[in-house]
C-alpha positions as CSV (number, residue, x, y, z in Angstrom):
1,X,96.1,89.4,123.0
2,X,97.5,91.9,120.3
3,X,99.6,94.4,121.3
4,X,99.8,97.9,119.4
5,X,103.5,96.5,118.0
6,X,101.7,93.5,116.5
7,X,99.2,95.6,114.8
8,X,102.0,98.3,113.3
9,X,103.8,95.1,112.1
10,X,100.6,93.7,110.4
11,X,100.6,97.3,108.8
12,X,103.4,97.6,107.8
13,X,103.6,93.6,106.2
14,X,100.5,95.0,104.0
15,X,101.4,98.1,103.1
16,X,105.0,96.5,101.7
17,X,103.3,93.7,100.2
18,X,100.9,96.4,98.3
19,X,103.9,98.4,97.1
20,X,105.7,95.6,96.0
21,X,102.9,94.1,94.3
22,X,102.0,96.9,92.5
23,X,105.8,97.2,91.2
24,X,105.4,93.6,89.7
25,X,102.6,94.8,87.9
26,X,104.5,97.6,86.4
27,X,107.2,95.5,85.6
28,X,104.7,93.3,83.5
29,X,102.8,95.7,82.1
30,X,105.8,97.3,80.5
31,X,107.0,93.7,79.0
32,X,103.1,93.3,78.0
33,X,103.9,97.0,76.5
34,X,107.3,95.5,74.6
35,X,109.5,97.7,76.4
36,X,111.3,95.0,77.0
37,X,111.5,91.4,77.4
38,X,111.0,89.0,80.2
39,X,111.6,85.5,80.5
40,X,108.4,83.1,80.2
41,X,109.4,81.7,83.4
42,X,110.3,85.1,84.9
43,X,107.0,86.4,83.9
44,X,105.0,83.6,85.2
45,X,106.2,83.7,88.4
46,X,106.1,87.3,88.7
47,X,102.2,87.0,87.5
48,X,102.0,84.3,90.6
49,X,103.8,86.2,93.2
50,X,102.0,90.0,92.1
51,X,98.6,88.0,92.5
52,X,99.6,86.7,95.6
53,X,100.8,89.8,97.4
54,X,97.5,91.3,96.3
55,X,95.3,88.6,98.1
56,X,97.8,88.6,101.0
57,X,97.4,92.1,101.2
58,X,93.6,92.2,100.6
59,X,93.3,89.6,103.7
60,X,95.7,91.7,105.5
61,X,93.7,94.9,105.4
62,X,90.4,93.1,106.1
63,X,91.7,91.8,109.2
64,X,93.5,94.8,110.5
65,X,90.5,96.7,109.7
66,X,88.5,95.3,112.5
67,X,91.5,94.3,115.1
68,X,90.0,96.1,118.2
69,X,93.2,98.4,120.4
70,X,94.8,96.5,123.3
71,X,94.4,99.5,125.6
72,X,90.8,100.5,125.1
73,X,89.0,97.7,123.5
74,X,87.8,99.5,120.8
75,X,88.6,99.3,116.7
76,X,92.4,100.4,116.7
77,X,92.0,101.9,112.9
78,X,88.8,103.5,113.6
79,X,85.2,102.4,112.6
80,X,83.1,105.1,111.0
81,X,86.5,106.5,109.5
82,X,89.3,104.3,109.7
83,X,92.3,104.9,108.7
84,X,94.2,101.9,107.9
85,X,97.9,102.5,108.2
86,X,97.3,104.6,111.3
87,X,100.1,104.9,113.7
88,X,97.9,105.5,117.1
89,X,95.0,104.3,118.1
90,X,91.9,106.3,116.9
91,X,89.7,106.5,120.1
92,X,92.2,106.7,122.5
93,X,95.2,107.6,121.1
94,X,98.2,105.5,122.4
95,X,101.5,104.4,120.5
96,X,103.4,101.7,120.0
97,X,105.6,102.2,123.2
98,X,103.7,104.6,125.2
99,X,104.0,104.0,129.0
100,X,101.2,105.0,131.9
């Protein structure tokens, strides 16, 4: 069984691995823009690692999308308006941490 920790630490895995993807883009972008120059190598496995992160990220989001709460049983994020990087549980509120 999940715990509400679990879930903020899936959240917060994707929501670093969508920032930091998202910064490798930029990075190529501006050597695609001749800004400046990357290595072929460095390039390459940026390209890998940005494309990566996004899938990562992409599974990430579908899975927390539909983990149900520990406490109540039903979808943690929400499921007619989820919010995906939620800190509490939309239907019945409780926090990583909470006690009673």
């Amino acid at each position: 069984m999940l715990s509400i920790r679990l879930i903020r630490l899936l959240q917060h895995l994707c929501h670093g691995l969508l920032v930091t993807s998202c910064l490798m883009i930029l990075v190529l972008l501006g050597a695609i823009a001749h800004f400046y120059t990357l290595k072929l190598v460095v390039g390459n496995a940026m390209t890998l690692l940005a494309a990566y992160g996004m899938l990562g990220s992409g599974v990430l989001l579908l899975l927390i999308r539909f983990l149900p709460c520990p406490v109540c049983g039903a979808t943690f994020v929400g499921k007619s308006e989820p919010e995906l990087f939620t800190d509490s549980c939309k239907n019945c509120g409780r926090q990583s941490g909470d006690e009673g």
